[in-house]
MDAnalysis code that builds the backbone (N, CA, C; Angstrom):
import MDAnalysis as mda
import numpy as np

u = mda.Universe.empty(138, n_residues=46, atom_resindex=np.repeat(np.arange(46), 3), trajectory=True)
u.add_TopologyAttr("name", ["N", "CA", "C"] * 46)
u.add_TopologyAttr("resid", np.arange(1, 47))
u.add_TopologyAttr("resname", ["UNK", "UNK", "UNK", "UNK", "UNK", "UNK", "UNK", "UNK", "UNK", "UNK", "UNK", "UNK", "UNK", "UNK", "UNK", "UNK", "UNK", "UNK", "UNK", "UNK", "UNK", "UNK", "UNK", "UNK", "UNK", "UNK", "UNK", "UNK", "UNK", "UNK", "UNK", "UNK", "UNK", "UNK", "UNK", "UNK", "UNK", "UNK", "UNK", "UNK", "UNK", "UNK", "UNK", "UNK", "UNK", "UNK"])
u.atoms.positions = np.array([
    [-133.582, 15.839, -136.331],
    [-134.510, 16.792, -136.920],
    [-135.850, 16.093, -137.158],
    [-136.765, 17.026, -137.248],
    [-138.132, 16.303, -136.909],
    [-138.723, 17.100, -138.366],
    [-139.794, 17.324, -138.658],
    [-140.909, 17.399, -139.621],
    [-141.729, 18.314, -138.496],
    [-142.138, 19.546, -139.067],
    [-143.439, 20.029, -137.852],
    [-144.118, 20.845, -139.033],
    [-145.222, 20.416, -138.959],
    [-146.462, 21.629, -139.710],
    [-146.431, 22.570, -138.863],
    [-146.093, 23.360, -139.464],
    [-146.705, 25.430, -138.790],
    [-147.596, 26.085, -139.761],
    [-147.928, 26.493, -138.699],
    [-149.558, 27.466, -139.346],
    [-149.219, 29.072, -138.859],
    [-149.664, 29.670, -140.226],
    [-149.416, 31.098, -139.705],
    [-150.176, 32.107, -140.534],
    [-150.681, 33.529, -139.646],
    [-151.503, 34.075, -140.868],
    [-150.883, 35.218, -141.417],
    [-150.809, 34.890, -142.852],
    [-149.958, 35.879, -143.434],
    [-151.070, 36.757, -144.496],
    [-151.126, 37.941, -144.300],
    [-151.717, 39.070, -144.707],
    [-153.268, 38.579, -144.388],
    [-153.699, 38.157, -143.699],
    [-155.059, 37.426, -143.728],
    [-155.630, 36.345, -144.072],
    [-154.671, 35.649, -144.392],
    [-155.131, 33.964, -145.581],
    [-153.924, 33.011, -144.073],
    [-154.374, 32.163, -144.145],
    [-153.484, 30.887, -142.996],
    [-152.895, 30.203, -143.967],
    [-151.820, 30.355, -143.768],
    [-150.790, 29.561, -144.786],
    [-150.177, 28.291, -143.574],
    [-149.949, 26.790, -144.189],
    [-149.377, 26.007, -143.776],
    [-148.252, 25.326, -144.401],
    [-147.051, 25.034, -143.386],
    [-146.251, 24.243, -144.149],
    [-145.560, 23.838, -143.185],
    [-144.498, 22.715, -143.913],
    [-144.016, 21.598, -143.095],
    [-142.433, 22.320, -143.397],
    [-141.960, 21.981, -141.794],
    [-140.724, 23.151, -141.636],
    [-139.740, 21.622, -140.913],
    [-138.762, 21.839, -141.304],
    [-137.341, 20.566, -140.563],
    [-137.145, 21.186, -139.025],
    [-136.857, 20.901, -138.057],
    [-136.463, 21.811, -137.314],
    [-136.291, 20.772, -136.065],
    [-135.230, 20.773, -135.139],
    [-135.070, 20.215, -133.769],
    [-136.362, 20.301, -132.556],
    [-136.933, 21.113, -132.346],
    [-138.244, 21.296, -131.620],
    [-138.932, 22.259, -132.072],
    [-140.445, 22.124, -131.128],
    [-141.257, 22.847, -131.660],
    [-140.942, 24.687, -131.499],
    [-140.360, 24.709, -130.913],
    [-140.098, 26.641, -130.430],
    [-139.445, 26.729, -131.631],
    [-137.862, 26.027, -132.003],
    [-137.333, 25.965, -133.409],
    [-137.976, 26.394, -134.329],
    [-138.968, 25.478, -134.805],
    [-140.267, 25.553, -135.983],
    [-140.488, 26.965, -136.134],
    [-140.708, 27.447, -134.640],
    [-141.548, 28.817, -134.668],
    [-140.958, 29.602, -135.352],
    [-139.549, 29.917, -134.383],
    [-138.360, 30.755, -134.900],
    [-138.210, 30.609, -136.580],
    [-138.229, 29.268, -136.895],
    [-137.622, 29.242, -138.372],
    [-138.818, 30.820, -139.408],
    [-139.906, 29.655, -138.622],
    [-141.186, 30.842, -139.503],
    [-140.993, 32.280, -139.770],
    [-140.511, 32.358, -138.279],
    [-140.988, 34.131, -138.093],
    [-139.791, 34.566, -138.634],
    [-138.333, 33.970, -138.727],
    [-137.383, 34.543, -139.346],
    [-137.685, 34.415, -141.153],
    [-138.621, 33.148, -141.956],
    [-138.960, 33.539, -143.332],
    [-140.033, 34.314, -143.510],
    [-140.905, 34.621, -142.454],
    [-141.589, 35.689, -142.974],
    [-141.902, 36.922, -142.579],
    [-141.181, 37.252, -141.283],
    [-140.446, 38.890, -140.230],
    [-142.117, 38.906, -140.062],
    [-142.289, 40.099, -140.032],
    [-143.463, 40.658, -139.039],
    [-145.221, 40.454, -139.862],
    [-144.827, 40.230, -141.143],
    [-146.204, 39.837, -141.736],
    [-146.558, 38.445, -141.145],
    [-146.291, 37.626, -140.534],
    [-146.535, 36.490, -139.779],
    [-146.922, 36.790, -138.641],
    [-148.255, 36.264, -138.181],
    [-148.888, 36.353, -137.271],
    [-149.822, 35.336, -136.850],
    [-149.970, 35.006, -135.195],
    [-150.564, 34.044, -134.780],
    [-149.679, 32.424, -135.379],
    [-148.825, 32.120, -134.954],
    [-147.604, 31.140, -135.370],
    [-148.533, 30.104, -134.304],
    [-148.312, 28.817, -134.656],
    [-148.784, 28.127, -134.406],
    [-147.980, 26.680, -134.409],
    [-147.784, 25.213, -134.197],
    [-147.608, 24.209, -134.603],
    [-148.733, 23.075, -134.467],
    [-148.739, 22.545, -135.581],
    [-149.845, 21.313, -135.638],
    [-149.284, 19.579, -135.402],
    [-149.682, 19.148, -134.555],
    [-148.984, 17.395, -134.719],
    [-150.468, 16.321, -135.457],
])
């Protein structure tokens, strides 16, 4: 498991945070499953 910053914009403000996850697509998935459809423009940062 790795450490990945994801970036995502939730209701209009870019929220970041550091997510555990096996790869970067992982990361994504984790996001969009804690925050369903108010997440938008998903992103990862190294």
């Amino acid at each position: 498991m790795k450490a990945f910053k994801v970036s995502a914009l939730l209701e209009g403000y870019r929220v970041e945070e550091t997510i555990q996850a096996v790869s970067i697509h992982h990361a994504i998935k984790i996001m969009k499953a804690k925050y369903g459809n108010s997440a938008r423009n998903i992103y990862v940062l190294n």
